[in-house]
Each structure stands twice: as C-alpha cells, then as structure tokens.
C-alpha positions in Angstrom: -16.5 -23.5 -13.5 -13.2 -21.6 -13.7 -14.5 -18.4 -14.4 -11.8 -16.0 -12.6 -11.7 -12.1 -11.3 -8.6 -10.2 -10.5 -7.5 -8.1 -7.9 -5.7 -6.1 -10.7 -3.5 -3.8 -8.4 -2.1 -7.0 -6.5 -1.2 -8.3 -9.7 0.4 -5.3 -11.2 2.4 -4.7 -7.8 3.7 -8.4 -7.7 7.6 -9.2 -8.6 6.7 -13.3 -9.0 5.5 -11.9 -12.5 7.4 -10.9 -15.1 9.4 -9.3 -14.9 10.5 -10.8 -11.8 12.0 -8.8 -9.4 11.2 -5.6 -10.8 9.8 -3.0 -8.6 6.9 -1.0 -9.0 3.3 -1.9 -10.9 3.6 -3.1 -14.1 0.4 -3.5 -15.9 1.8 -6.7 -18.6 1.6 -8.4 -15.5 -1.8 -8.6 -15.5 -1.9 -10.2 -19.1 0.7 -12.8 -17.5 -1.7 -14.0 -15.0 -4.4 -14.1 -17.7 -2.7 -16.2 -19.8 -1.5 -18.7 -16.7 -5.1 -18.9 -15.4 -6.2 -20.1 -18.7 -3.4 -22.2 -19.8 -4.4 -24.3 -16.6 -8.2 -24.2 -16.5 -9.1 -23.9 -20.4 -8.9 -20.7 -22.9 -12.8 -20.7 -22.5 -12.4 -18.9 -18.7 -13.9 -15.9 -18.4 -11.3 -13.4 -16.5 -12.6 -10.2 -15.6 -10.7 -7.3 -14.1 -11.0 -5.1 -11.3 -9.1 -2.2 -10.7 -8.4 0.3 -8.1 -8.6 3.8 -8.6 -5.5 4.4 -7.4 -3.1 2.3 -8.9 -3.9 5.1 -12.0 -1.2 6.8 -10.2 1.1 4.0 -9.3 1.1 2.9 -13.2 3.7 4.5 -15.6 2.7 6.6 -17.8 1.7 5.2 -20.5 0.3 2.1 -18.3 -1.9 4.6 -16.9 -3.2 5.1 -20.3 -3.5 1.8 -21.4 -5.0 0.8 -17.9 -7.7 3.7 -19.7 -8.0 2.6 -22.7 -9.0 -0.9 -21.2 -11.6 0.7 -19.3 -12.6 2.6 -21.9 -13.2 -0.9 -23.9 -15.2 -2.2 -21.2 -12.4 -4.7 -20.6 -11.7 -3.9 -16.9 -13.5 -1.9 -14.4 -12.6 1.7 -12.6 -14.0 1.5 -9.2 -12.7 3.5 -5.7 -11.8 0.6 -4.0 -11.7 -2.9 -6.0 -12.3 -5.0 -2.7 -15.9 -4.4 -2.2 -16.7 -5.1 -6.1 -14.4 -8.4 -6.2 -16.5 -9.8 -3.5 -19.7 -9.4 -4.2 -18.8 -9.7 -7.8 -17.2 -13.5 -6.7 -20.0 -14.3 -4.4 -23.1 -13.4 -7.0 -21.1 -15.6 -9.8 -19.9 -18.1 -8.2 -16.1 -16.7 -9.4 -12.4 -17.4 -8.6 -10.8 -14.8 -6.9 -7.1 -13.8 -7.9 -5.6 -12.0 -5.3 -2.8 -12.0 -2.1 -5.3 -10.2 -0.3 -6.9 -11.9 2.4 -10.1 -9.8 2.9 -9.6 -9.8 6.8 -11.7 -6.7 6.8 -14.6 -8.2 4.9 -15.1 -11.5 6.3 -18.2 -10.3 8.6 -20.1 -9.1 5.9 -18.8 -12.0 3.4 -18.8 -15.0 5.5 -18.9 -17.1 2.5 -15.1 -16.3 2.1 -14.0 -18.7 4.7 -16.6 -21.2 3.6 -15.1 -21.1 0.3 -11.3 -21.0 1.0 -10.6 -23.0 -2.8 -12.2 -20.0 -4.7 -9.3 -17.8 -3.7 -6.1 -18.0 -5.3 -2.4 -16.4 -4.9 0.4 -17.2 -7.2 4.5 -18.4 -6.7 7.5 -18.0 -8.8 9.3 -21.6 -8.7 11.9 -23.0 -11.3 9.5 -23.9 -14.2 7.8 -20.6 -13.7 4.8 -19.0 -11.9 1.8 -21.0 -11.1 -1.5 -20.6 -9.2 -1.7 -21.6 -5.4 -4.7 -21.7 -2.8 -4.4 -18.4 -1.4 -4.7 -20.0 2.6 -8.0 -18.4 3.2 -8.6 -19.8 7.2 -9.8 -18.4 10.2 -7.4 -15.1 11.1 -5.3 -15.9 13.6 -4.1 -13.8 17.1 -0.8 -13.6 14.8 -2.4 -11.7 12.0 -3.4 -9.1 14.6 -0.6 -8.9 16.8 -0.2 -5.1 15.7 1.0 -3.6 19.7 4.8 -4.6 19.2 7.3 -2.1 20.7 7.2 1.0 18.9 10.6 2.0 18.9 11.7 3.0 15.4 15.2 2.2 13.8 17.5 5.2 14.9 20.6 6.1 11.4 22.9 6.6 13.8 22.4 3.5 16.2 21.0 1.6 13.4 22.2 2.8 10.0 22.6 -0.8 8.5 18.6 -1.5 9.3 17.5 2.6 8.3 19.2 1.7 5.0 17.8 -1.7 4.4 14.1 -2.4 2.7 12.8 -5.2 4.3 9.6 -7.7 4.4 7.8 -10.1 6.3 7.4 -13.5 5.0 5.8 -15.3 8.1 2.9 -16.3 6.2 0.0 -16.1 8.6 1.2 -12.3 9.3 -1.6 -9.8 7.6 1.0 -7.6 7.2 3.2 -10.1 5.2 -0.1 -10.7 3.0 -0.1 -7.0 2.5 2.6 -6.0 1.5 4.1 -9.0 -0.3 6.9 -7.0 -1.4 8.1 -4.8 1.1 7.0 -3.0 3.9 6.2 0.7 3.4 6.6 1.6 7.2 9.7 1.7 9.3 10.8 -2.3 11.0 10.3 -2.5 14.5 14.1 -2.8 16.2 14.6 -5.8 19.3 16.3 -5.7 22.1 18.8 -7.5 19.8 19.0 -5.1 17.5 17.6 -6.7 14.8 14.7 -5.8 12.4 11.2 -7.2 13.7 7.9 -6.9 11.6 5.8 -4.4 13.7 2.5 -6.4 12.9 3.6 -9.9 14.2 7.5 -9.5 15.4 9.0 -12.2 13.6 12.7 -11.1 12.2 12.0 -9.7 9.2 14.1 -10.4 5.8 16.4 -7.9 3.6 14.9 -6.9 0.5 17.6 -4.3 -1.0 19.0 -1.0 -0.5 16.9 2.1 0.0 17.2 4.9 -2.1 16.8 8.9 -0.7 14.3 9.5 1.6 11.9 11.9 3.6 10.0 10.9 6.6 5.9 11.3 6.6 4.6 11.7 10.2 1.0 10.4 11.1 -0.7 12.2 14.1 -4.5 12.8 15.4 -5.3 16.1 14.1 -7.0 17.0 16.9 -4.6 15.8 20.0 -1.0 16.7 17.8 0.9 13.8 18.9 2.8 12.0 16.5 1.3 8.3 16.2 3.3 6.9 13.2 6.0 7.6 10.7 7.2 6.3 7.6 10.0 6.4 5.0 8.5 7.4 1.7 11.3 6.8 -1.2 12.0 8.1 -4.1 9.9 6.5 -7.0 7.4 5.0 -4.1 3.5 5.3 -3.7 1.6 4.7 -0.7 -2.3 4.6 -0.3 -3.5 6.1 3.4 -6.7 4.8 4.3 -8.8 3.2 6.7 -8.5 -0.5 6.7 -6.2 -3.0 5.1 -4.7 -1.4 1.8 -3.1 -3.4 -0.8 0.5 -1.9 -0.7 -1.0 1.1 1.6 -1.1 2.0 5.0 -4.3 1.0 7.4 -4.7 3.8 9.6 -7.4 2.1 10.9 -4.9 -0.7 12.6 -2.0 -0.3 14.5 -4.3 -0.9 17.8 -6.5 1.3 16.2 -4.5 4.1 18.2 -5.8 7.1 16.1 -9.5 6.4 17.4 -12.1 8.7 16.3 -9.6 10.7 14.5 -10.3 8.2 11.5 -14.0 8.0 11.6 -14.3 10.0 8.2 -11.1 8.5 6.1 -12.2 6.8 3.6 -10.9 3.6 2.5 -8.3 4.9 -0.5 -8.2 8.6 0.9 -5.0 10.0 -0.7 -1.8 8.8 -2.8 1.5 10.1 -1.7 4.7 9.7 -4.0 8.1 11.3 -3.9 9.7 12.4 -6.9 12.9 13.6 -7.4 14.2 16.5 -9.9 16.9 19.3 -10.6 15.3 21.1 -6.7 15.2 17.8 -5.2 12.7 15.8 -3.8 9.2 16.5 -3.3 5.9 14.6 -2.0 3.2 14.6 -4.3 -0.3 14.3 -2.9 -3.5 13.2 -4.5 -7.0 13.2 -3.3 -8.7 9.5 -4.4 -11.9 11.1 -4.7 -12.5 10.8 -0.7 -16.0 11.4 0.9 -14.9 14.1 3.6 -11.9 15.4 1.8 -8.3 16.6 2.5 -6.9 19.6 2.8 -3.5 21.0 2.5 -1.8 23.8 5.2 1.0 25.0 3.8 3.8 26.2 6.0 5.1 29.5 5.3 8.4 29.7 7.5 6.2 31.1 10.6 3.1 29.8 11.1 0.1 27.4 9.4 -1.6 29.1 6.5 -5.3 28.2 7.2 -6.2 24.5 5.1 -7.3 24.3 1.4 -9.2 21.4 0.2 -7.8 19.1 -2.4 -9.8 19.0 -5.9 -10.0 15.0 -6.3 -7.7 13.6 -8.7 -5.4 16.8 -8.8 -1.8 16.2 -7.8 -0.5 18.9 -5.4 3.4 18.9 -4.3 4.2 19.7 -0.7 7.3 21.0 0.5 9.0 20.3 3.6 6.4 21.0 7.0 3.5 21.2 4.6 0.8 19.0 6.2 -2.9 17.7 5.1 -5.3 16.8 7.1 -7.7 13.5 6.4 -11.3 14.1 6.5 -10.9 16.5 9.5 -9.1 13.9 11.9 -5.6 12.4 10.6 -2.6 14.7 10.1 0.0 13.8 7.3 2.9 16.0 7.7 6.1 16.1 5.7 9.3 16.3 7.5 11.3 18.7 7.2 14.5 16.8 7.1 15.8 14.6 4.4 17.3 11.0 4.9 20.0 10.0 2.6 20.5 6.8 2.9 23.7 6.7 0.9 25.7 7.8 4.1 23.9 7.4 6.8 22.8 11.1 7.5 20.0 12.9 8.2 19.9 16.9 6.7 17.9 19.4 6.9 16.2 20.1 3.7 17.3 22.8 1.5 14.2 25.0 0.3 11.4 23.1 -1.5 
C-alpha cells in the first residue's frame, strides 16, 4: 500500500520544488509532490494533508486563503502542530510519511518510527527532476545532538563577509541540517579560523546568498535576564519559537537545554515572528499560535517597561524597537533596538518605530 501523508509546511518551505530555488512557502508545491507520489506509486494513492497552524502566516496571501479553502473542503487538515497528527495518523494506517523531518522528538513515544525507517520519505532535485528518497530514519546519532559548540557569534565589523552571508548545513546526519533544509534562521557559529561553523554539529557550513536588512531578536530567561540567544530576523522571514524541534523554527527547548525551567510552559508553536518592511521601516510582527499559557507584550516607552499585555491568539501585533514578549511566563523575546544593514556592513541605531 502506498497510501501517503504530508508534512505540508516541509513541503511548502522546500526549494527542490518548483519553483526551485525560490524562497519562502509556496503552497503549488504541495500539489507538486502529490502528483510525483502518484506518478510513481499509482493515481489510486490516497495523499492526505496535514498542516500546521502556522504556516497560515508563512503563506502569501492568497495561499493563505486557498490553504483555507482546502480546509474548508475537507481536503487538508488545520491542526496546532502537524507532528503529533502525522504520526499517529501514519502509525494507525499503516501510511507513508512525506516529510524532511526526522521526528527526533517523538521517537520515545513512537518507537515504531525507527522500526519502520521505509515508511518515511524526503525528496531531491537531480537533473531529470525531483524524486522521492528514503528519508534516513536511523538511530540519532551524538552528531545530531552536538548542540554546546562555542557560542561566539559572527561580529559585522570582524566578520562582515560571514554577518552578510545566509548560510546552511548540509552534513546530513546534523538535526539541524534536517531542520532547516534551507537555511539556518540563527546566527553561524565563527572558528578559530574564522570560518562559519553550524552551531548544532560544527561542520563548515555552506553559502546560501546574500542577506537582506536586518534586526536582531534576543532570547533570554525571563526570570534570570541574561541573554541566552540571538538571531537575525530578515526582512520577508518567519520564524516559529517553540519548544522542541520546529520545522523552519527555533527549539528553545535545545541548545543544551540552557533556558531550563524557563521553557516549562512554551508550547510547541508558541508565536510567529516576521519582519516587514514599509515607508517607516522595518518592523517585527508577532503572533500568538494559539499557545496554552500565553504571551504577552511590554512595550517600552523610552523610560521604563509598561506592565505586559497578553496577546489575543491569532492577532498580529507589531513591536517596535525594545519591545519584548514574554513566553508563557518564562522566555523573553526582545527586539533590538539597533538595525543591521547588511548592504554596508553597519549596525545603526533605529530611527523611531
């Protein structure tokens, strides 16, 4: 039986579909793999498709609202996070799974995964086109946790070439590579060398373009105020914060699990950040994926903190410069307040909003 469920998001995220190369998710993809699956294992094969909440706001918009109007039909389903429902989904059918992802989070409670490593399938782009491949489901390795590299982050004026490079892994038995299959959304690590080194299994990582404008987003426990983590949010980009391994997101449950209890009540998919850019500049948007203990926003108003205001879920909120949320109670997302143009090399301080 070659009855198939797909990991939608992973799908719409990849550039081996058409069209290659293209950055962002794309929706047709998704009908691109649907055809491919069938053309090789008969037109009869059921495909069903499961989507994350999130990628609602990763879509364009009127993706978005096709994505909806497939719903809608009962042609895909709408769920938090698409993980759990693929799995047990795959494991009461007996189904193919169509995904990069590989479930290192679930294999305790689905220990049938590695007992049925030809079930899962990935995909490459080679000359006569894209085709299906076994998706390497093994045992994880001590590589695929090596996640206490150095921590020192690219500096633009020691390391302009690497701050204004995008870059990915492609050491293959890297969970970080399997990831984020296109690019990593978190600063490289920097060697002794000076070269960029992937901060989950240090192998040199590979170019992957030019960055456009940026602003920094600092991760810190709440509670203790240290900064544990930042990262370069472009212009155009969305990145999923959440605890454990996020399809093109950011586990803030890994990294040597560093942020401890702060993360006890982040949900998987807690909230979507995305900067935009307009006629005042850029701005990070925030969204609330419908998380069990909340966010909240403290806006910064030049002196002090103004006391936190939860998020409605599913409401977009823009935050200027300092403005910070806080992750069910524990994990503080704060937007720098200086702006990282990558065009020459500088670092200013924002202007306003």
């Amino acid at each position: 039986m070659w009855d198939a469920i797909v990991d939608v998001a992973d799908v719409c995220h990849s550039e081996e579909w058409e069209p290659a190369g293209a950055e962002g998710a794309i929706l047709a993809r998704v009908d691109a793999a649907k055809a491919a699956w069938r053309a090789r294992h008969g037109a009869d094969a059921r495909v069903e498709l499961v989507v994350d909440r999130a990628l609602l706001y990763t879509l364009s918009p009127a993706d978005a609202q096709a994505l909806r109007r497939l719903v809608g039909r009962g042609e895909a389903s709408l769920v938090p996070v698409a993980d759990t429902v693929i799995l047990e989904r795959a494991e009461a059918d007996g189904l193919h799974v169509l995904s990069g992802d590989p479930f290192l989070d679930f294999r305790r409670r689905h220990p049938w995964i590695e007992a049925h490593p030809e079930r899962f399938h990935h995909w490459r782009r080679d000359a006569d086109g894209v085709r299906f491949v076994p998706a390497g489901i093994r045992p994880e390795s001590p590589v695929a946790r090596a996640e206490d590299v150095d921590d020192r982050h690219p500096d633009s004026a020691r390391h302009p070439e690497i701050v204004r490079t995008r870059w990915r892994c492609v050491e293959t038995s890297c969970a970080y590579a399997r990831t984020w299959s296109g690019r990593l959304p978190v600063w490289p690590r920097v060697d002794g060398g000076g070269r960029a080194i992937c901060p989950g299994c240090a192998s040199a990582l590979r170019a992957a373009g030019a960055r456009r404008a940026l602003r920094e987003v600092a991760l810190a426990d709440h509670a203790g105020g240290a900064s544990i983590e930042r990262l370069p949010l472009e212009v155009g980009d969305t990145l999923v914060l959440g605890r454990g391994r996020i399809d093109n997101g950011y586990d803030l449950g890994g990294r040597g699990h560093r942020f401890g209890e702060a993360v006890r009540y982040v949900s998987r998919q807690h909230v979507l950040l995305r900067l935009t850019s307009g006629r005042a500049g850029e701005h990070v948007v925030a969204v609330d994926l419908g998380s069990a203990n909340g966010t909240e926003v403290e806006r910064w108003n030049g002196a002090t903190y103004e006391p936190g205001r939860p998020l409605a879920a599913d409401t977009e909120v823009i935050l200027a410069p300092r403005d910070r949320l806080v992750l069910g109670g524990g994990v503080r997302v704060e937007v720098a307040d200086r702006r990282i143009d990558v065009g020459t090399e500088a670092a200013t301080e924002a202007a306003g909003g």
